[in-house]
C-alpha positions as CSV (number, residue, x, y, z in Angstrom):
1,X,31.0,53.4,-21.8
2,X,34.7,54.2,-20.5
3,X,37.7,54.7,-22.7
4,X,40.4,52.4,-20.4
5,X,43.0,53.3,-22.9
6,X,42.9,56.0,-25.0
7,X,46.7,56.2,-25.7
8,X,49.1,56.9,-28.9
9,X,49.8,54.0,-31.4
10,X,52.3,53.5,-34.1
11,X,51.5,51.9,-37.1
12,X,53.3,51.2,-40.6
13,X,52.1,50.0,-43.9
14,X,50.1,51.2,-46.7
15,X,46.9,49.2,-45.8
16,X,46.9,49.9,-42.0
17,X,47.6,53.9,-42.8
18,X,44.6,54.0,-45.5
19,X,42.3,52.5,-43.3
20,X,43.4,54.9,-40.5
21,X,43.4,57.8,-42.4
22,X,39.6,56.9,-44.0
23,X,38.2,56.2,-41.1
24,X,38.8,59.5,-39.8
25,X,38.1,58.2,-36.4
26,X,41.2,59.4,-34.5
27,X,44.3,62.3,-34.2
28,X,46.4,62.1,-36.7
29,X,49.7,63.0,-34.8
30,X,52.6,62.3,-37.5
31,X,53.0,60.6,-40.6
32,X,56.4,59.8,-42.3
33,X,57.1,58.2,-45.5
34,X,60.4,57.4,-47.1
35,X,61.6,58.8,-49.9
36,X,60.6,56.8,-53.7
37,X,59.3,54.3,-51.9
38,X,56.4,51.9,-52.5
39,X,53.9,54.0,-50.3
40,X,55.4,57.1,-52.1
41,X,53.8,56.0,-55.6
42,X,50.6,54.4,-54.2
43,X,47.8,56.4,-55.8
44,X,45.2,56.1,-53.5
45,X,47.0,56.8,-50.3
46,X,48.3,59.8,-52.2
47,X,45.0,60.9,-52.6
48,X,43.8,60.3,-49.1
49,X,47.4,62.4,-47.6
50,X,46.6,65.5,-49.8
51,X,44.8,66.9,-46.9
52,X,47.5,65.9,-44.2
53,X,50.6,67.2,-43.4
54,X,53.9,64.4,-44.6
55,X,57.1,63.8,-43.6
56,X,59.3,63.4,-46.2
57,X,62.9,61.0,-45.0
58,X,65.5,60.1,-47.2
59,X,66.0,56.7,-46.9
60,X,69.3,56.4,-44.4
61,X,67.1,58.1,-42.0
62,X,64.3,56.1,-42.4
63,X,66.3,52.6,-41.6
64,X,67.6,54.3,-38.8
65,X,64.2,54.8,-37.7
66,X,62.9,51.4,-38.8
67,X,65.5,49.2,-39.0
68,X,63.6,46.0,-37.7
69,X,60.3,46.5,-39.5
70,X,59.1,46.0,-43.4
71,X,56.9,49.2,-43.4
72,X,56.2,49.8,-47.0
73,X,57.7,52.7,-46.6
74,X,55.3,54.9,-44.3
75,X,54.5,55.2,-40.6
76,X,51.5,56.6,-38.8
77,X,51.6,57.6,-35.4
78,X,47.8,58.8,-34.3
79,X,45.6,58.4,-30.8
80,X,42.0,58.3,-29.8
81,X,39.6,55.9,-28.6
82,X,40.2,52.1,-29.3
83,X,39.6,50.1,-26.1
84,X,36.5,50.2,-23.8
85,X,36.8,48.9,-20.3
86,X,32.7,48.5,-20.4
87,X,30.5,45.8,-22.0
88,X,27.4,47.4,-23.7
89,X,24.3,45.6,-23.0
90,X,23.1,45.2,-26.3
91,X,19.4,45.4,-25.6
92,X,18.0,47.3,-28.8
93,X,20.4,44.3,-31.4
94,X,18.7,41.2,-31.8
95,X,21.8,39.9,-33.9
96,X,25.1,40.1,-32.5
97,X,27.9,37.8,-31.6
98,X,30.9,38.8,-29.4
99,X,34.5,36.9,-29.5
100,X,36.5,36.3,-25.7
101,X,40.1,36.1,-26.1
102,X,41.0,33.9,-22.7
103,X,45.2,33.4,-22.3
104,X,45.6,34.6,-26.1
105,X,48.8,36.0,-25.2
106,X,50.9,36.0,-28.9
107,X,50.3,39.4,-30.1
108,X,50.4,38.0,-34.1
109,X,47.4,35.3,-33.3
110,X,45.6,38.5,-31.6
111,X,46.3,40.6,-34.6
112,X,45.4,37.4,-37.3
113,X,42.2,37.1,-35.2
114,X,41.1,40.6,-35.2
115,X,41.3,40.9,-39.3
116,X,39.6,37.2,-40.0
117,X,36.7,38.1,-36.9
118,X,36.0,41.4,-39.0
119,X,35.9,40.1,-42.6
120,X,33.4,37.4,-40.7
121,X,31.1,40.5,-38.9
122,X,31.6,40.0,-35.5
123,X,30.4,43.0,-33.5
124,X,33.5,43.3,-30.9
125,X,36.2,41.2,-28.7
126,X,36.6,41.5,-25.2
127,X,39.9,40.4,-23.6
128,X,40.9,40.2,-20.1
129,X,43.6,42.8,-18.7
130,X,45.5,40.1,-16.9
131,X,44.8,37.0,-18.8
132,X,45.3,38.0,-23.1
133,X,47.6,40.1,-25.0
134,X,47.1,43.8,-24.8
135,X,46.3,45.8,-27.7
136,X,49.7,47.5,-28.8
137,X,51.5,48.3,-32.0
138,X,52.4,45.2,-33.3
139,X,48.6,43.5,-32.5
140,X,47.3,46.5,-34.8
141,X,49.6,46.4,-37.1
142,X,48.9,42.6,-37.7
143,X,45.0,43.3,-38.4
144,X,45.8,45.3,-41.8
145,X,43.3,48.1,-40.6
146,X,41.0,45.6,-39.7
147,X,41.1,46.8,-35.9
148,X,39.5,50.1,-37.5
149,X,36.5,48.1,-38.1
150,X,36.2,46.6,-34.4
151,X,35.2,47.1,-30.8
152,X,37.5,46.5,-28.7
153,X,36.7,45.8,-24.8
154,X,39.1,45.1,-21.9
155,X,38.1,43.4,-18.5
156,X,39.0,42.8,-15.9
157,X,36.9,39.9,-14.7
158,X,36.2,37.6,-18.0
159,X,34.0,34.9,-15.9
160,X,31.5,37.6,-14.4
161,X,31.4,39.7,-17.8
162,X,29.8,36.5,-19.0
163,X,27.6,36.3,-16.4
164,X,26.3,39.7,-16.9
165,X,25.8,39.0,-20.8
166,X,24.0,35.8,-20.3
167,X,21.8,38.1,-18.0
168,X,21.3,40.1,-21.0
169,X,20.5,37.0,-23.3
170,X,23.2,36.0,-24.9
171,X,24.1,32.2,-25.5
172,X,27.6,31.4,-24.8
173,X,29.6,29.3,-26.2
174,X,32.9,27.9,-25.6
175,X,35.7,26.3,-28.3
176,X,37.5,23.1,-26.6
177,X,38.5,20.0,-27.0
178,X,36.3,17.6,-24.8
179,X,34.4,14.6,-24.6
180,X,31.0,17.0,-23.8
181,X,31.5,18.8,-26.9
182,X,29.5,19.4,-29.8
183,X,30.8,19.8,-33.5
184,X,31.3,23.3,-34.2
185,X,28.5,23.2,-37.0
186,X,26.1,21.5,-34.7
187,X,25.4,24.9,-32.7
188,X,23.1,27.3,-33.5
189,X,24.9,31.1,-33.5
190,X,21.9,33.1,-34.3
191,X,20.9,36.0,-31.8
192,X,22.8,37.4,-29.6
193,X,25.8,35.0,-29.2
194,X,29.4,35.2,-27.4
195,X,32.0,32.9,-28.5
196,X,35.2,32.1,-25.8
197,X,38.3,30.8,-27.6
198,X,42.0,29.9,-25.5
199,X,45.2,29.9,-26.9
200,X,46.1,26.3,-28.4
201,X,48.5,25.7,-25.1
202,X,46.3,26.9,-22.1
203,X,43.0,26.7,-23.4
204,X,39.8,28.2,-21.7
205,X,40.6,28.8,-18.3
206,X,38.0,26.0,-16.3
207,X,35.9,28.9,-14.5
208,X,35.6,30.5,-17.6
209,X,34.5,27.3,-19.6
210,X,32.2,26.2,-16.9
211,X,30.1,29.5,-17.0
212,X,29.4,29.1,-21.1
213,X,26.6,27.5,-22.0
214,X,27.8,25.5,-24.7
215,X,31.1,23.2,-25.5
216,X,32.1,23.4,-29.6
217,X,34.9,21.4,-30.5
218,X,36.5,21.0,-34.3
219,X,37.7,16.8,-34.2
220,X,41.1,16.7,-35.3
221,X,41.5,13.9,-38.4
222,X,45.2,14.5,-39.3
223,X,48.4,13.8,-36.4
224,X,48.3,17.1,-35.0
225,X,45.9,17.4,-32.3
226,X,45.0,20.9,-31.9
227,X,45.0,24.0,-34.5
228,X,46.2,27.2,-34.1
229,X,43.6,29.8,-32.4
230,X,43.2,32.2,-35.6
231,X,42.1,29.2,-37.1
232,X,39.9,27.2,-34.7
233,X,38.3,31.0,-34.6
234,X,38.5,31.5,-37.9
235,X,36.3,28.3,-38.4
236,X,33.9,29.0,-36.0
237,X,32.9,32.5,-36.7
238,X,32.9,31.7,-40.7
239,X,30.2,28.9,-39.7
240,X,28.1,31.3,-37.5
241,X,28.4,33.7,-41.0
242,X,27.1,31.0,-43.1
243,X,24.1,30.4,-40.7
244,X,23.0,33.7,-40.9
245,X,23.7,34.2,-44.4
246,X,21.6,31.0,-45.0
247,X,18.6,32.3,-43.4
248,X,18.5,35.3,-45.2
């Protein structure tokens, strides 16, 4: 499996720099932290930085720095590996469901999605290089850590990545409105399961829809006629949660 970008991030906030920090997955390059700040008196992160070198700014330098951002008052700049540009197959998990991002393009929906897909256990997201958001600053900084958490894998080719995991047995499963659809709930997610959402404009892209296997849709009863995609996806991978949970 390829690392496609294994570059430096940026990150600010108490939550994203804890779960950076314990995860002790990548570089730590530079951390700052303004002076008396809220991050400053937080106990646990304390705890966590005694074994890290801190930069200490007073707080004119610090605006200067982060004038357009509400950083709690610390910044983490680190690197490693946090995007894949290859698909595992999956053949020794009998459990596992992926989540497609096709045209996602709003970094905050990609960052939103990314914290609610992790708190729900899904295994990784795969988004398309030309098609979806990229993973930068702002997308992680979104996730609250979250994107610690997750596998992240970008493609080229979103249509033929799905052919080669149906290959592999997984069920796909795309979320649209149409008149083939089934309810959401109706669907069976056990086993090894891929779920395709589109941004609430564009959709699924029609190659990418006609390659899943299934068509979920969530019926609309009040006067808007579409949801946001963090939370189409949001209800979705909580129903494929409760499914499993149940047959536990």
């Amino acid at each position: 499996m390829n690392n496609s970008n294994n570059q430096i991030f940026t990150c600010t906030g108490i939550n994203n720099a804890i779960s950076i920090l314990e995860s002790k997955k990548y570089s730590i390059e530079n951390i700052n932290i303004l002076e008396n700040s809220k991050a400053e008196k937080d106990k646990k992160l304390n705890f966590i930085l005694r074994s890290h070198v801190v930069n200490k700014i007073n707080k004119e330098t610090y605006k200067k720095k982060f004038a357009s951002k509400k950083t709690q008052g610390i910044s983490i700049t680190f690197s490693g590996e946090l995007v894949y540009d290859e698909i595992p197959d999956y053949s020794d998990k009998n459990n596992i469901c992926l989540l497609v991002l096709d045209q996602v393009e709003d970094p905050q929906n990609f960052g939103q999605i990314i914290r609610t897909v992790e708190c729900a256990g899904i295994d990784g997201i795969i988004f398309s290089k030309h098609y979806s958001a990229p993973l930068t600053d702002t997308v992680l900084e979104v996730s609250q850590g979250a994107f610690v958490n997750m596998n992240f894998y970008e493609v080229t080719n979103i249509r033929n990545e799905l052919k080669t995991l149906k290959n592999n047995n997984f069920w796909t499963i795309g979320l649209e409105n149409s008149i083939d659809a089934k309810p959401w709930y109706s669907i069976e997610y056990s086993g090894k399961t891929v779920i395709v959402v589109g941004s609430e404009g564009k959709g699924i892209r029609k190659k990418v829809l006609e390659t899943c296997d299934f068509i979920a849709t969530i019926p609309m009863q009040g006067m808007t006629n579409s949801l946001n995609v963090g939370a189409a996806t949001a209800a979705i991978v909580f129903e494929r949660l409760r499914q499993k949970l149940e047959k536990k």
